[in-house]
C-alpha positions in Angstrom: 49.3 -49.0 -68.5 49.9 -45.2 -67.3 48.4 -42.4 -68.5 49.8 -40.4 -71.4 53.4 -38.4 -69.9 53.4 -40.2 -66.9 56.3 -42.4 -66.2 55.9 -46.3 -65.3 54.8 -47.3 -62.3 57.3 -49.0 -59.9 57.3 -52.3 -60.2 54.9 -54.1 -57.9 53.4 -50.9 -56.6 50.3 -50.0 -55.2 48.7 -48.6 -59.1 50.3 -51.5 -61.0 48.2 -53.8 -59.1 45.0 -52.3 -59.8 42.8 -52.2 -63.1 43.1 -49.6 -65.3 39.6 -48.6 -64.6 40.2 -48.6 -60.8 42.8 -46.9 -61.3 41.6 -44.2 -63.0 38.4 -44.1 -60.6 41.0 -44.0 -57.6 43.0 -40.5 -59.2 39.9 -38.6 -60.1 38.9 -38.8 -56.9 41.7 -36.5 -55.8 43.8 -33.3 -56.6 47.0 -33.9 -57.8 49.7 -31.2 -57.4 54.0 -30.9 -58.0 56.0 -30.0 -55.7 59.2 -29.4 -54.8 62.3 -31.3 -53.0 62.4 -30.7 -49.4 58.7 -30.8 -48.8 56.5 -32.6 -46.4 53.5 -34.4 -47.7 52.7 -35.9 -44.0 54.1 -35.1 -41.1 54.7 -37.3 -37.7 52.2 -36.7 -35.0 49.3 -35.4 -36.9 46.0 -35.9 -36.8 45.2 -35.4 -41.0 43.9 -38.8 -42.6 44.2 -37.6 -46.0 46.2 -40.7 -48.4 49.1 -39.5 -51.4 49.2 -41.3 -54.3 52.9 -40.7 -55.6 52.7 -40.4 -59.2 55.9 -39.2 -59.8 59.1 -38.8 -58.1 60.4 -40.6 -54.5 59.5 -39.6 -51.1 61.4 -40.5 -47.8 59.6 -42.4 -44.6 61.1 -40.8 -41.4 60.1 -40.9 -37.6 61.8 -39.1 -34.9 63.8 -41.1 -32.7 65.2 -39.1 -29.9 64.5 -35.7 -31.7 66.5 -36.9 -34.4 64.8 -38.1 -37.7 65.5 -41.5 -38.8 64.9 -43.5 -42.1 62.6 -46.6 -42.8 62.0 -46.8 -46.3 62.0 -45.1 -49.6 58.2 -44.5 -51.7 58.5 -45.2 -55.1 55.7 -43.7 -58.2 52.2 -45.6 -58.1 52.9 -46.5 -54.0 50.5 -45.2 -51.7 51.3 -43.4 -48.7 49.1 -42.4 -45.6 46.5 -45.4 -46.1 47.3 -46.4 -41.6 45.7 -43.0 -40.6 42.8 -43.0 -43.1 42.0 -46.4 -42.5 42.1 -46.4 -38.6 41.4 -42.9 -38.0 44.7 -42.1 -35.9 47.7 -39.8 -36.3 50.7 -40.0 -38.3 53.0 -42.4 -37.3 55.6 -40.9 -39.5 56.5 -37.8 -42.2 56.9 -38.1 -45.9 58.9 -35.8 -47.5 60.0 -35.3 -50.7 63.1 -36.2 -52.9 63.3 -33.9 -55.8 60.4 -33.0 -58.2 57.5 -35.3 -56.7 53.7 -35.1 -58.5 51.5 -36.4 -56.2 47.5 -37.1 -55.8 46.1 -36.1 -52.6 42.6 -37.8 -51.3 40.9 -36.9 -48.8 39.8 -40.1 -46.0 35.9 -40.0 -46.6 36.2 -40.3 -50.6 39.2 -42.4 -50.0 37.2 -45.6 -47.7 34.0 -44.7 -49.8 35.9 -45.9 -52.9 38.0 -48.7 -50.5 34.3 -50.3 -49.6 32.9 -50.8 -53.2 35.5 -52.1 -54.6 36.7 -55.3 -53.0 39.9 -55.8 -54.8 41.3 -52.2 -54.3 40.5 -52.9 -50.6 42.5 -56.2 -50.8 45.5 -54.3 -52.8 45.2 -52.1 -49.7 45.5 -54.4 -47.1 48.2 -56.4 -49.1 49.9 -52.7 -49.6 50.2 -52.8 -45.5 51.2 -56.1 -44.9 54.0 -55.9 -47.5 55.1 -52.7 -45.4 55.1 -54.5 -42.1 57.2 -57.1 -43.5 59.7 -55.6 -45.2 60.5 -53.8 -41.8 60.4 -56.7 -39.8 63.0 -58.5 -42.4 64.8 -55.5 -42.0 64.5 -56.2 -38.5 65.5 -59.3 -37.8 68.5 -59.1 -40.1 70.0 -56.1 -37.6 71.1 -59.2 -35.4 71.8 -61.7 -38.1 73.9 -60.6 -40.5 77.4 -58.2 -40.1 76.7 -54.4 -41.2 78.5 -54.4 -44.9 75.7 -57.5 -46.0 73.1 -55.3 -44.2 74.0 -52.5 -45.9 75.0 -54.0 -48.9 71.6 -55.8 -49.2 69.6 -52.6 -48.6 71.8 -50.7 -51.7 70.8 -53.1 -54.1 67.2 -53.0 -53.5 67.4 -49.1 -53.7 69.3 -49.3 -56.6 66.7 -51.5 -58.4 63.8 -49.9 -57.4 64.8 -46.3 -57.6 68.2 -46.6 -59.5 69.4 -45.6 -62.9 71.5 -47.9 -65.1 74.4 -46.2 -66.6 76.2 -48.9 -68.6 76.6 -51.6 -66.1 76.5 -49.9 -63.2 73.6 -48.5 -61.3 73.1 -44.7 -59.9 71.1 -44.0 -56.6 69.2 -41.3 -57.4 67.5 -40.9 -54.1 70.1 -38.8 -52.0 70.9 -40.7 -49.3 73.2 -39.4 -46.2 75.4 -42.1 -44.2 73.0 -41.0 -41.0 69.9 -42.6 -43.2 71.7 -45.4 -44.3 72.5 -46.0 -40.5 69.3 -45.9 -39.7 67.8 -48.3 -42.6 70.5 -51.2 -41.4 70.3 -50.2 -37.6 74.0 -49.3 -37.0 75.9 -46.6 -36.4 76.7 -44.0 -38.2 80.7 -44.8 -38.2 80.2 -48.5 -38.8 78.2 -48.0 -41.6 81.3 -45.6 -42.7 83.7 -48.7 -42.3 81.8 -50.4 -44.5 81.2 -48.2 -47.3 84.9 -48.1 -47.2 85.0 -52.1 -47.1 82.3 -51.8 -49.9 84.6 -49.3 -52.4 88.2 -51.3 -51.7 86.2 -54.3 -53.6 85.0 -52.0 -56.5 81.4 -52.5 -55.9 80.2 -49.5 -55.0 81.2 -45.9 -55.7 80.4 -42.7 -53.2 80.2 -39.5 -54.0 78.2 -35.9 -51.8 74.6 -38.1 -51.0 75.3 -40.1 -54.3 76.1 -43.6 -54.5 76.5 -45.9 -57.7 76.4 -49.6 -57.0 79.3 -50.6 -59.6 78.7 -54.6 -59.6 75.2 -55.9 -59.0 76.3 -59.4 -59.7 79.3 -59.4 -57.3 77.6 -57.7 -54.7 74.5 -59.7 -54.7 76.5 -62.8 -54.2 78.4 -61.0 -50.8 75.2 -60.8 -49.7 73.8 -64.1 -50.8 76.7 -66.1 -49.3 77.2 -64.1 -46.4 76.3 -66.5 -42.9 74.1 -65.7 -39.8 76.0 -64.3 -36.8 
């Protein structure tokens, strides 16, 4: 359960795996603050080892490739971000920034691994938190040389749309802004191939684009592209 005027947690997040007394133990420990899109809660290169709770709101996973910033994955309410640097004591290996409204918990590293080492389970959801990381970027990975860039992309819209979507009828609305440069970098393609197949994506009427906006328009049918689509 959340707390009273909090929203659900994601599915399968970080806080939905914990108990509710763990839970609460975990956000006391912290000071939780709102704040605005465009913001940067941690930031590449750094040598901070504070962790964010995100309570409310999605953030966006960047590293700089080439000076440029490049997308690896959206952070959804009740995931943890920052956990790498407190638990090994380095820098950032990438910035979190906000999308829209976010309400976050910030801990600081000593509290954080105090809490970590007496409770064995939290430190298990911890580690489980990291390895679920690692390999959802390796499957993202490994599917940059298997499949063609519309089931790429295509797979990578539904499973935005799900965990950070809204449903409007029977469609679902994105509403994480996303520019074609991110989605280029989530599939690992460029920029005017992944136009081509937003294109090839709104001829079949399953997807629908607007200014940063997009509304996946059949789940169904574009979950079975994907499904059926065969390795290169």
């Amino acid at each position: 359960m959340t707390r009273a005027g909090e929203p659900a947690w994601a599915p399968g997040s970080f806080l939905t795996l914990l108990t509710v007394a763990e839970r609460d133990e975990l956000l006391s420990l912290g000071t939780t603050r709102r704040l605005p899109g465009g913001r940067h809660l941690l930031v590449e290169g750094r040598q901070d080892t504070q962790v964010e709770v995100i309570r409310q709101g999605h953030v966006k996973i960047t590293t700089t490739v080439g000076g440029l910033p490049r997308l690896l994955a959206i952070r959804l309410p009740g995931d943890l971000v920052g956990e790498l640097a407190a638990i090994t004591g380095s820098g950032r290996i990438a910035t979190v920034t906000t999308c829209g409204d976010v309400v976050s918990t910030v801990i600081r590293q000593a509290e954080f691994l105090h809490f970590v080492n007496r409770h064995p389970h939290v430190a298990a959801q911890v580690t489980a938190a990291v390895g679920r990381k690692l390999r959802w970027a390796n499957d993202r990975r490994s599917e940059f040389s298997a499949f063609p860039v519309h089931v790429r992309l295509g797979r990578v819209l539904l499973e935005i749309a799900t965990s950070c979507g809204e449903a409007v009828g029977d469609t679902w609305l994105i509403r994480v802004e996303l520019s074609q440069t991110e989605l280029a970098s989530l599939v690992g393609a460029r920029e005017d191939t992944v136009q081509r197949a937003l294109r090839d994506l709104r001829r079949e009427g399953l997807v629908r684009t607007g200014y940063r906006r997009i509304t996946v328009l059949d789940a169904a049918a574009l979950r079975a592209l994907t499904e059926k689509a065969e390795w290169l």
